[in-house]
Each structure stands twice: as structure tokens, then as C-alpha cells.
C-alpha positions, 0 to 999 in steps of 0.5 A: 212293729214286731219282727218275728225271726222265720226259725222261731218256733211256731208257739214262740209266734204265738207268744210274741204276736199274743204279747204285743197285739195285748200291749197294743190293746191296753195301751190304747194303741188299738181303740178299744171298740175298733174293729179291723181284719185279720189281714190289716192286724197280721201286716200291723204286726208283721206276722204270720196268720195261724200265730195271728189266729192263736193270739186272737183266740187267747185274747178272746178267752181274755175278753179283749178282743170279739170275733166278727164275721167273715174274719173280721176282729173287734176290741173290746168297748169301755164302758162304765158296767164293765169298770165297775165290775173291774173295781167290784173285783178287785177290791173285793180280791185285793182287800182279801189277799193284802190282809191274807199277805201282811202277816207274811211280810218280812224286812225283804218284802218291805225293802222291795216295796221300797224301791219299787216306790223309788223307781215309780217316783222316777219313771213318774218324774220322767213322765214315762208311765210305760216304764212306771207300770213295771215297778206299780204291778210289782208294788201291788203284786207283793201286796197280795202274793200271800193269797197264792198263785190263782189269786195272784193270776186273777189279780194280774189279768184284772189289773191289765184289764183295768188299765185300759181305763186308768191310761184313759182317764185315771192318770191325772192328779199330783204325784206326790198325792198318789206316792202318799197314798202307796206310802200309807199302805206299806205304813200300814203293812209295817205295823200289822195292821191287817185292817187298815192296810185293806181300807188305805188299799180300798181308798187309793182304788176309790180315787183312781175310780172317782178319776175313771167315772168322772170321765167315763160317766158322771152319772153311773150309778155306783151302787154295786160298787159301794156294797162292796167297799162298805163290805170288805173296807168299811169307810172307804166307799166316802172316798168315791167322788161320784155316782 
């Protein structure tokens, strides 16, 4: 439960309830498609209806949350369209920015890269994915800085977006598969291979997706989906296991 001091200021509300309502959402804290009040939501979260209010605006802008009659508040269904969309987009943006970002990278960037694979493997070993997000974002985010900051937000906003169904359906497997995979594209990187290094990101989306559809809906057609990876990382559509 979020306790809000009563001399914080009223944006600082809005920022703390907005964070931990979002956080809520894309944990699966909240189940996506449930609908609750504007009364049981500001109790949950021990605050004060106007940040309340402000928060579920932002989150609607997001398209998290869907406001009901009579104040009443709906999050956001998961649905097999919505994922494809989610991975249409970020593997046509992603592909773009990490060809945009290799050129740029310097020893600092592939150091960084580094231990933020050292902290995933321990968070990963210590069965802690709250801790691991940290550390993934960061991993990714690098990737694609080069493309600049309103790329870089989409991204973000993408990622948190996909996370919902990642936590839900994409986090089986072996680890030391999914390190290999974020091995291949720093390798990649290092050599200034713009091209590969867009394909091996472009593959490890693909299997994270295959885990997503496989348990969201086997059947989806994934049609869109593969024009765009023959599009922006020609090969990688044969990593999708499904639709």
C-alpha cells in the first residue's frame, strides 16, 4: 500500500499514485480486464480521489486503463491483436534504432552492457524478475539510445506495454538460452554488424512472442506480424513457432 505524507504536494500525489497504480497493472497485480471503482482503487492505494483522478487520466492516455459509467474503472483486456500490434512495433522501431545506435557505441557502452548482463543472470538466478526488469530495460534501452529521446520514450512505453503478457506467458524456458541470445546481440554489436545485430534482436522478440501466442492463442494468425520481420530483419520470421 502506498502511504502518501499529507504535505506532499499535489503533483507529487499524482506521480506516486500514477507509479504504483501503473506497476500494479503491469505486474498483474490488477487483472487486466477487471473493472473496480474509483472508491475501492483510492482505499487500495491509500490515496486522495483528485491524484486518483489525475492518475487514471494518465493511464487512460496510456491505454491501460478505460473509464466506465458512473466512475467506475476498467484495465485494459489482453488480447492476441493487441500483442501482435505490441510486437509489430517494436521490431519494426527496435530494428531501426539498434542499426541507428551500433555505430555509436563505444568501450563505455559495451562495459555497461556487460554488467547489466551479470546483474540479469543474478536477479534470474535468485528467481526475482521484479529485480531483473531493471537491469533488461537498461540492457535494451542502450541498444537503441542512438535513435534519440522520442524514439527511445516509444520504446519505453512499448516495453511496459509488452510486459503484461511477457510476465504472463513469456517467462518460461532456460535462462542460459535467453543470456545466449542477449550474448549474440552485444557480439554482434562489438563487430559493427548493423545488420546482424538487428536479426539476433529481431530473434530473440520472435521466441518471447512464439512463448506469448502459444499461450494467449495458438491459432492467431500471425501474418502481420512476419511482413514485418521479413521487412526490417529478413530471417527472423522462422524463429516464430506459431500462427
Amino acid at each position: 500500500m502506498v502511504q502518501i505524507d499529507e504535505n506532499t504536494r499535489d503533483g507529487q500525489h499524482v506521480a506516486i499514485v500514477h507509479e504504483r497504480l501503473r506497476d500494479a497493472i503491469l505486474q498483474g497485480e490488477i487483472e487486466a480486464g477487471a473493472t473496480t471503482s474509483q472508491t475501492a482503487l483510492a482505499k487500495q492505494l491509500d490515496a486522495g480521489r483528485t491524484p486518483l483522478r489525475e492518475a487514471l487520466r494518465m493511464l487512460q492516455r496510456e491505454g491501460l486503463v478505460i473509464s466506465e459509467p458512473n466512475r467506475r474503472v476498467r484495465i485494459a483486456e489482453l488480447s492476441s491483436d493487441d500483442a501482435e500490434e505490441l510486437y509489430i512495433m517494436r521490431i519494426a522501431i527496435e530494428c531501426v534504432a539498434i542499426r541507428i545506435t551500433v555505430p555509436t557505441l563505444i568501450s563505455d557502452d559495451f562495459a555497461a552492457l556487460e554488467g547489466y548482463m551479470a546483474q540479469m543472470d543474478h536477479y534470474m538466478r535468485a528467481d526475482d524478475m521484479r529485480g531483473w526488469r531493471t537491469p533488461h530495460l537498461a540492457f535494451h534501452n542502450l541498444l537503441v539510445a542512438g535513435a534519440g529521446p522520442r524514439v527511445t520514450e516509444e520504446i519505453d512505453r512499448l516495453f511496459d506495454h509488452a510486459e503484461r503478457y511477457r510476465l504472463r506467458w513469456g517467462v518460461t524456458g532456460i535462462w542460459e538460452d535467453r543470456a545466449a541470445e542477449h550474448r549474440s546481440i552485444i557480439d554482434a554489436a562489438a563487430d559493427g554488424d548493423q545488420d546482424r545485430a538487428a536479426l539476433r534482436l529481431a530473434e530473440h522478440y520472435a521466441r518471447t512472442a512464439s512463448l506469448i501466442f502459444a499461450g494467449i492463442d495458438p491459432d492467431h494468425d500471425l501474418a502481420r506480424l512476419r511482413t514485418t520481420m521479413e521487412t526490417v530483419a529478413p530471417g527472423s520470421e522462422k524463429k516464430l513457432k506459431v500462427g
